[in-house]
Phi, psi and omega in degrees: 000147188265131195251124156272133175228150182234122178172174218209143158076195168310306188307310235246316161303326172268355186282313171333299186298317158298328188297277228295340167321321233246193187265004174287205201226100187271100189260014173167103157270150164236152204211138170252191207258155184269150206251141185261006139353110172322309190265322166225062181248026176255296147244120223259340201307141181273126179290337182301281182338294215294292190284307176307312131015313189232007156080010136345071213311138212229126155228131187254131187189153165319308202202150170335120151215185178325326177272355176260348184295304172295293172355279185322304195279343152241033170229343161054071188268153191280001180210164160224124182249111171259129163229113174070042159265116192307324156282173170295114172275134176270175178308303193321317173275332198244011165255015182286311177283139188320306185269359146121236179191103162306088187272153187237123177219157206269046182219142175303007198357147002278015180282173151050051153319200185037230203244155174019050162342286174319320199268315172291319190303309182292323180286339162322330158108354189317147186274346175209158175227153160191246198206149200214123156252156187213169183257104155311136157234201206274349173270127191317108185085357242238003201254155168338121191279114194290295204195139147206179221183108170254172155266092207287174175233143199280152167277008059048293205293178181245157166320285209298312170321316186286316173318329200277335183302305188323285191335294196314346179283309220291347195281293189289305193311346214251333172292295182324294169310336162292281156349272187325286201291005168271319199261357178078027194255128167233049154263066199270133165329106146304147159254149166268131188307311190265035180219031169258166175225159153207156204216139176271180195295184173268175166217200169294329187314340201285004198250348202293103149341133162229107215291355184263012154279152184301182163305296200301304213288282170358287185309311177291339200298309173350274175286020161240023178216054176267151184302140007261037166266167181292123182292151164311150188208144187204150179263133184242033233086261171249347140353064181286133196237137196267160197232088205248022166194121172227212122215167151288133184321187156293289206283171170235117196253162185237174205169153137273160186305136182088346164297121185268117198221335155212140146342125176192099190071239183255047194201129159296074322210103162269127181285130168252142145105129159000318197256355194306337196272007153278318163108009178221053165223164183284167175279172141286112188296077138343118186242320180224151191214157185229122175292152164318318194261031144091021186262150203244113201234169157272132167343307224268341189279331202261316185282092204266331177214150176256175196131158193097204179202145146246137186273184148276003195209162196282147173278132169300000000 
């Protein structure tokens, strides 16, 4: 089939990349410019790179418009496959090509629609993440299901792990899914609206501790904002301290939330979570931390004594 691909970052470079692997035909990549946005300049590979590269002809563009409308229509493709394209696509455009327009999203659909799936799944505690092609409609995530393929998640892992696993689905699902939609079988998964979500991007507000959250939720925001994402943040006066490493206590402390309250093995005990002044939920271990000016420590190392509070906001 001759394929237009609309995609943008990794996601968008490796869908290139199976394509161009694959026995179709890539007659137009669309692509948006690159952005110095915290999440998204972290992975970055260019999709523009890629396709010129491979003699591909590149329209660069925000959002949907005329030059990509005249494109389209003079390459005339029999599908279009979107992955990490940021914007709206209209009917007009992804109901153009004869098989429609195949989107690739880094999610179980109908769970986690939208932005930066992985990273909301994992603080959610979810047990698996993966990766979904679907048939665009007029709803956002929302179309007939091709094919999907998860991953479980370890208690351990981090966002970037989970990215490389995911990322690593998209090559085959996207061949595969193609296959199917070469060969004419259209007995594709409704999703069902009522086990869907959606979710917005993330920015930095998203990384801001909150101490009334439990440990366990912490501890995943923690490893779900681990480098190369913009790290957990908490305030120690005016001090802002990056949080890069945590686990849940042993022990169980009573409290207020943000309170630095013991020592326990080589790491340091926040009292944490809404219920804390009943005495039976656990702390945040603090094990390692990062200063502004990038320098890197041990908890235990920064907190010489306890006592005191960390906020969400700089002390005045």
């Amino acid at each position: 089939m001759r394929v237009v691909l609309f995609g943008y970052q990794t996601w968008g470079y490796r869908t290139l990349e199976a394509l161009l692997g694959s026995e179709h035909e890539v007659v137009l990549a669309v692509t948006h410019p690159a952005s110095d946005h915290a999440y998204e300049s972290i992975w970055s590979d260019s999709v523009a790179d890629l396709a010129a590269k491979h003699g591909v002809p590149v329209v660069v563009a925000n959002r949907p418009n005329e030059e990509i409308v005249r494109a389209l229509e003079e390459v005339r493709p029999d599908i279009i496959v979107a992955n990490n394209w940021r914007t709206w696509i209209p009917p007009h455009i992804f109901t153009m090509p004869p098989h429609g327009t195949l989107n690739v999203h880094d999610s179980l659909l109908p769970a986690y629609a939208g932005f930066a799936p992985v990273i909301w799944a994992l603080i959610n505690g979810e047990p698996e993440v993966g990766v979904t092609a679907h048939m665009m409609d007029d709803d956002l995530d929302a179309g007939d299901i091709v094919l999907q393929r998860s991953v479980p998640v370890g208690p351990k892992d981090t966002a970037a792990d989970l990215f490389h696993r995911t990322v690593d689905l998209i090559g085959p699902i996207v061949v595969d899914a193609l296959e199917r939609i070469a060969r004419g079988d259209k007995d594709f998964a409704k999703q069902d609206p009522s086990k869907a979500s959606f979710f917005h991007k993330r920015s930095i507000e998203d990384s801001r501790i909150d101490w009334h959250w439990t440990a366990e939720e912490l501890e995943r925001l923690v490893r779900a904002q681990s480098d190369p994402y913009p790290n957990t943040f908490t305030y120690h006066g005016t001090t802002r301290l990056r949080v890069l490493e945590a686990d849940v206590s042993t022990g169980r402390y009573g409290g207020t939330p943000g309170r630095i309250f013991i020592k326990e093995g080589d790491g340091v005990v926040i009292v944490a979570g809404a219920d804390s002044r009943r005495g039976r939920s656990h702390g945040l271990l603090l094990r390692r931390l990062r200063l502004d000016d990038g320098t890197e420590l041990a908890a235990g190392e920064y907190f010489r004594a306890m006592g005191g509070y960390l906020t969400a906001h700089p002390a005045n």
